[in-house]
Every structure is written in C-alpha cells, then in structure tokens.
NUFIGU-882158 format. One record per residue: residue in one letter; x, y, z of N, C-alpha, C, O in turn. Coordinates in steps of 0.2 Angstrom, whole numbers, plus 5000, padded with zeros to 4 digits. Example, Ala and Ser with C-alpha at 12.3 -4.5 7.8 and 13.67 -1.06 7.14 Angstrom:
2
A506649725039506249785039506649845039507149835042;S506449895035506849955036506450005039506750065040;
This chain:
238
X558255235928558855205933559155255936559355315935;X559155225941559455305946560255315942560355265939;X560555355942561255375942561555405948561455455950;X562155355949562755375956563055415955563255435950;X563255445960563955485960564455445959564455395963;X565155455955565655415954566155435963566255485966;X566255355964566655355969567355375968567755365964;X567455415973568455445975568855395975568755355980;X569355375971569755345971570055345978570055395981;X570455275982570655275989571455285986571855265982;X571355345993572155355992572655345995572755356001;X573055305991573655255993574155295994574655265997;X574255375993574955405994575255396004574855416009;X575955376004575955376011576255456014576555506011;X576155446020576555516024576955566021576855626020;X577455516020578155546017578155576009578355626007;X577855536004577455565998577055635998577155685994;X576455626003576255696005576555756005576455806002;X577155736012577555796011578055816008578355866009;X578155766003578555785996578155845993578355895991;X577555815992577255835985577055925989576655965986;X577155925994576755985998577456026000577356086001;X578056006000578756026000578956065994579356115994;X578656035989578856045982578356125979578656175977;X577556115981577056175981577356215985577356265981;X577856215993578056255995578656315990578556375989;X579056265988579256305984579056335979579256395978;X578656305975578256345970577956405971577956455967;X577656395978577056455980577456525981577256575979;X578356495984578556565988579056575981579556605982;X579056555976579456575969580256565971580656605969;X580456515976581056495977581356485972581056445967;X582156515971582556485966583256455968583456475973;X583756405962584256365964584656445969584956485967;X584656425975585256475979584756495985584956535990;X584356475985583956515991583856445995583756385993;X583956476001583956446008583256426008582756456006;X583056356012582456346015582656326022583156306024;X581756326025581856326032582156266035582356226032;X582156276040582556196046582056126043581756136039;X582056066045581756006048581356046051580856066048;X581656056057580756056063580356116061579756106061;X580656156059580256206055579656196049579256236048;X579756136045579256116042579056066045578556046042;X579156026050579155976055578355986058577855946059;X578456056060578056086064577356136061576856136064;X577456166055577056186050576556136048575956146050;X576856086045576356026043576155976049575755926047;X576455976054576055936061576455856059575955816059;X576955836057577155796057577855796059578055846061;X578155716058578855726063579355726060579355726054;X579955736063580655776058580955676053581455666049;X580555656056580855586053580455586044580655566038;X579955616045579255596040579755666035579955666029;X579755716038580355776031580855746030581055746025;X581155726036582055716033581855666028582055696023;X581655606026581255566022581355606016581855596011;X580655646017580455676011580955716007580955716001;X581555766011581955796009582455736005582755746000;X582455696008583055656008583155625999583555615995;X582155615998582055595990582155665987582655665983;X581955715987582255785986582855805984582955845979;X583355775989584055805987584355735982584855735978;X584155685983584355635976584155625970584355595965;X583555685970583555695963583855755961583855775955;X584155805966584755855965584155915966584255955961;X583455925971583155985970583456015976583356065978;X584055975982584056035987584755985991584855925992;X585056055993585856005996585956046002585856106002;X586256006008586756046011587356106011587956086010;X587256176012587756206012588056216020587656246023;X588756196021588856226026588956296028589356336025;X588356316034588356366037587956396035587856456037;X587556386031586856386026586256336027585656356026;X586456276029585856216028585656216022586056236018;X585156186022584756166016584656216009584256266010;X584756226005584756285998584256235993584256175993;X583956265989583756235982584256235977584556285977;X584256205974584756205969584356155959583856135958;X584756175956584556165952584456075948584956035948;X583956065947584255995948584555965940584455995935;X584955895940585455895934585155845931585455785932;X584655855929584155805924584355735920584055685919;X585255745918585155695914585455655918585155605920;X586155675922586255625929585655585931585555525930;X585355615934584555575937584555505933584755445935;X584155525926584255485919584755415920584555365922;X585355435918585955405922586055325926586255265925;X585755355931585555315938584955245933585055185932;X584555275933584255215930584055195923583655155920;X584555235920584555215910584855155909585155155904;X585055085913585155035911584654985906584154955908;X584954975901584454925895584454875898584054835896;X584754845903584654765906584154775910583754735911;X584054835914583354815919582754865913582354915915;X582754865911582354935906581954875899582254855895;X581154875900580754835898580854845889581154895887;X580654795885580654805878580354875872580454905866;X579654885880579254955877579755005878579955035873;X579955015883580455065887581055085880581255145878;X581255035877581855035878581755035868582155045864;X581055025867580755065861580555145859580455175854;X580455145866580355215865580655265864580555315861;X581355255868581955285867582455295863582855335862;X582255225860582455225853582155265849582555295846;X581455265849581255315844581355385846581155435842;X581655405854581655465853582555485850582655545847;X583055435850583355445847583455475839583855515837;X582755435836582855455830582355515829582255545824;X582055535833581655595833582255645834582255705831;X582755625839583155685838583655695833583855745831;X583955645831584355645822583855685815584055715811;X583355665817583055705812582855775815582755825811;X582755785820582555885822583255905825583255915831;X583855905822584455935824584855965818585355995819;X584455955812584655985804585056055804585556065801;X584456115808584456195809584956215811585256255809;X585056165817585756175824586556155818587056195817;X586456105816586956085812587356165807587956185806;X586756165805586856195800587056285802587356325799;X586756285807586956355810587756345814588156395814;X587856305816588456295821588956245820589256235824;X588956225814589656175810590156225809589956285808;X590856205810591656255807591656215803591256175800;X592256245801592756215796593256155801593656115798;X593156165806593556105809592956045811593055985810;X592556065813591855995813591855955805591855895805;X591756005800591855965793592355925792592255865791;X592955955793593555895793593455855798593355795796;X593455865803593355785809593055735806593255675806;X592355765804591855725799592255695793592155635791;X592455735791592955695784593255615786593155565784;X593755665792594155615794593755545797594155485797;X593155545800592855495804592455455799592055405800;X592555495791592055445784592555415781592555355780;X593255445779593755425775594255345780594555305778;X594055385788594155315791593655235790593755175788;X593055275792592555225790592855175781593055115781;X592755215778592955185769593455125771593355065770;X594055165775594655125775594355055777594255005773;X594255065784593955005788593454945781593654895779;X592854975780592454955775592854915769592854855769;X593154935766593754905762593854835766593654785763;X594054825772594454775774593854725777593954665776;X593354745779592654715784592254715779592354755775;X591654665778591254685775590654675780590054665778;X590654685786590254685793589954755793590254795789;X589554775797589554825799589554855805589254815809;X589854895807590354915815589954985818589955045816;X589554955822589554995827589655045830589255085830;X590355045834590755105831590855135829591055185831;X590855125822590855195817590155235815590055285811;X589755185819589055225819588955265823588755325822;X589255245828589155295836589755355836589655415839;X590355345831590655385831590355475824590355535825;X590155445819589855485816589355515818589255575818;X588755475821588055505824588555565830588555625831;X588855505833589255535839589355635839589055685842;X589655625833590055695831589355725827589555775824;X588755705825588255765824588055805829587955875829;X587855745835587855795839588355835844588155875848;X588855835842589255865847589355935843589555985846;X589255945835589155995828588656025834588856065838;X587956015835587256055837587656105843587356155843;X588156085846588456135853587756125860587556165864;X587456065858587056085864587256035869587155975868;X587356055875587856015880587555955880587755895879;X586755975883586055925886585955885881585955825883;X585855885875585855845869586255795868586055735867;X587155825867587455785867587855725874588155675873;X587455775882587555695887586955655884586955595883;X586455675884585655635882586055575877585955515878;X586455595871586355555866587055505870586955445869;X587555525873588055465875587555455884587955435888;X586855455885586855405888586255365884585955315886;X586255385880585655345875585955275872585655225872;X586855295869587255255869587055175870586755145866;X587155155875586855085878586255065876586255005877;X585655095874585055065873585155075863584855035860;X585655125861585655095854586055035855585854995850;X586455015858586954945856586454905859586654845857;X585954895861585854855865585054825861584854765862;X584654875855584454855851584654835845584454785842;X585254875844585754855838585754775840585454735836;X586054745844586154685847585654635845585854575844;X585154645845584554625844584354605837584054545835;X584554645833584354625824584854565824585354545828;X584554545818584754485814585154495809585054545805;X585654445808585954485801585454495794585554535790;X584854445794584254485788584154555788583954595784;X584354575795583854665796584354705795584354765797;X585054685790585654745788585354715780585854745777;X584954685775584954655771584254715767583954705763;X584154775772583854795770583654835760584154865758;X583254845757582854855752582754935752582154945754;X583054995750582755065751582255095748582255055743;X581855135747581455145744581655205738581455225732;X582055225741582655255734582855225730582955235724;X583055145733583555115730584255115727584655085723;X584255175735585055155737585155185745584755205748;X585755175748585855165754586055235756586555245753;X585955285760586355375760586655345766586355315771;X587555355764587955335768588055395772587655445772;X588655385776588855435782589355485776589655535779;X589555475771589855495768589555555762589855605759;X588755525762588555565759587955615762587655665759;X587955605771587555655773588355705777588155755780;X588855705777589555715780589455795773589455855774;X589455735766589255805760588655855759588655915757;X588255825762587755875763587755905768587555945764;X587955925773588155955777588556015776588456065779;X588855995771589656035770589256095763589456155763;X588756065758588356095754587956095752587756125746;X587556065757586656045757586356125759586556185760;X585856095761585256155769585056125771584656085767;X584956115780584356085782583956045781583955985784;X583456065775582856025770583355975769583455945774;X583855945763584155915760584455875764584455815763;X584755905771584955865774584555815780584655755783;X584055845781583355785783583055775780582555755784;X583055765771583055695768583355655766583155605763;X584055675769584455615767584655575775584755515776;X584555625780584555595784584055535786584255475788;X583355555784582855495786582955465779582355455778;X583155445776583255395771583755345772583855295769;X584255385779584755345781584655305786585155275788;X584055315789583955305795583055255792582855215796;X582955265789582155225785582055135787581555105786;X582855095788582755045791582455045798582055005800;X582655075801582355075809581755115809581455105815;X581455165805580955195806580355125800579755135799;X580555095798579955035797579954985799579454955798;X580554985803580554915807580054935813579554895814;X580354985816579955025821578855005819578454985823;X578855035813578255055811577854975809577254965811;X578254945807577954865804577554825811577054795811;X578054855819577954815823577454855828577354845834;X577154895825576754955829575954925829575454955831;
C-alpha cells in the first residue's frame, strides 16, 4: 500500500497574530531588555510589508499583557511584564470551567506542601506570635461555633505564605483566594465529616507548633495530613 506524505495543517493564524508572534522573535533575536527603546509603527510597518493598522493591533495585545508601554519622548520601551496582574484579569471562578478551576486548586496545594524550606529559613519571632495569635483566636471562635470558618482558613494559610517572603507567591495565593472559596462553596456538609488515616485531624494549631519546633520534613507531614481531605477527594475524582 503506497504511503502518503502527511498533510500541513491549514493555517488559521490571522495578520495581526503573525506580527505579534514575529514582534516578539524581534526582540528575542536583538536580546532587547525591559528599558530599551524599540522602533516606530512605520518602522516595523515597513520591514514586514504590512500596514501601521495590522502592528498598532499587534503592539496594542503586547502592551496589555504589560511586554511594551509608551514613554514620553521615548515612544515605545520594553518593559517587564507583571505576570500575576495579567492572571488577575481573567482569574474569575464564575467564567473559569470546573477542570480550570480544579487545577488551580491543586496547584494551590502543591504550593502548601513545597513552601516547608522557605518557612523555615525565613520565620521571626514576630511571624510565630502572629501565628499564635491567629490559632489562639481561631480556639476562641471554635469554642463559640461548631462550623467551620473560612476565614480563619484563609487567614492562617494566609500568613504561611506571607512567612515564605516571597512577594509573587504571596499575590498568587490572595488571587487564588476566590477559586479556594468558590470550591470550598461546593462541598457538602458530609465532605467536613472526614475520616483520617492517622486518626486524628493536624489542626492549625499543631502545624503553628511545628513551625516553631519542628523542620521542614515534620512540617510537611503534618502539613499533608492537614490538607489529605482535599488531596483524596481530588484523587477519588481523577
């Protein structure tokens, strides 16, 4: 039986695409970085044989995702773009599909569990107390509620990551914020009736202790032990 050459896929990229994608090679080719000037409109206008309508376009998705801005008396500069902003814009859970908004979830818990080293190299003596102070509140509340609050989840995870000092981490995780409430939202009261395989619950109060005089190791096992409701629920539905 004879054998075909496999056919080229037809390409649907339009105009304006192209000169993004050929905009962007520009800079990589000539090793541009955030501060450096690039050429006019007509200037690439005329390079690539298209009209100053078809780059202004292209720049225009360019400077929205924050790769190049206006400076006066300068024109157009590269600039660095601000990745989680971007995020931002379109991290709504209400337009954000069930797979989407699963995935994010689990990258949340990938990063509670890989943030132990950061913890532990860069906690004061004033993060432990904060800590104290946001379990000994929790207690109080607990006492009074037999619910479970939200808030005092967001507030302690809150404050792990703000211990790590890593700027990007910690906007990541308050815009992550809304897709934890938004699954949170979703369980049933059966899915806080959870069973551990310890056979007990590692509260905020005993990973706050590990912290204070655990290591690392210790405290990412009590972490995923804390966190083992949502990595089986996760896993049950996979």
């Amino acid at each position: 039986m004879k054998k075909f050459k496999k056919l080229q896929p037809v390409e649907t990229l339009s105009l304006v695409d192209k000169v993004e994608l050929r905009l962007l090679e520009f800079f990589k080719e000539n090793e541009l970085e955030p501060g450096d000037s690039i050429p006019k409109e007509l200037e690439f206008a005329e390079t690539l044989g298209v009209s100053r309508t078809v780059v202004r376009e292209a720049l225009l998705r360019l400077r929205t995702l924050g790769l190049v801005e206006s400076k006066k008396h300068r024109g157009m500069i590269l600039t660095e773009p601000d990745i989680i902003t971007n995020f931002e814009r379109i991290l709504d859970p209400s337009l954000l599909g069930m797979d989407i908004l699963k995935n994010l979830f689990e990258l949340r818990l990938i990063l509670e569990m890989g943030m132990a080293d950061f913890l532990f190299e860069r906690k004061t003596d004033k993060d432990l107390l904060e800590l104290q102070e946001i379990v000994e509140a929790e207690e109080k509340a607990e006492a009074e509620k037999s619910h479970f609050s939200l808030d005092r989840e967001i507030a302690f995870h809150g404050k792990l990551y703000e211990i790590s000092q890593n700027k990007t981490l910690l906007r990541f995780q308050k815009l992550l914020l809304p897709v934890f409430e938004y699954v949170h939202l979703k369980n049933k009261p059966e899915d806080f009736e959870y069973r551990y395989s310890s056979g007990k619950f590692v509260t905020h109060k005993m990973l706050a202790d590990n912290i204070r005089m655990g290591t690392p190791e210790t405290f990412r096992n009590a972490m995923r032990q804390h966190l083992e409701p949502h990595f089986d629920s996760i896993f049950k539905s996979s």
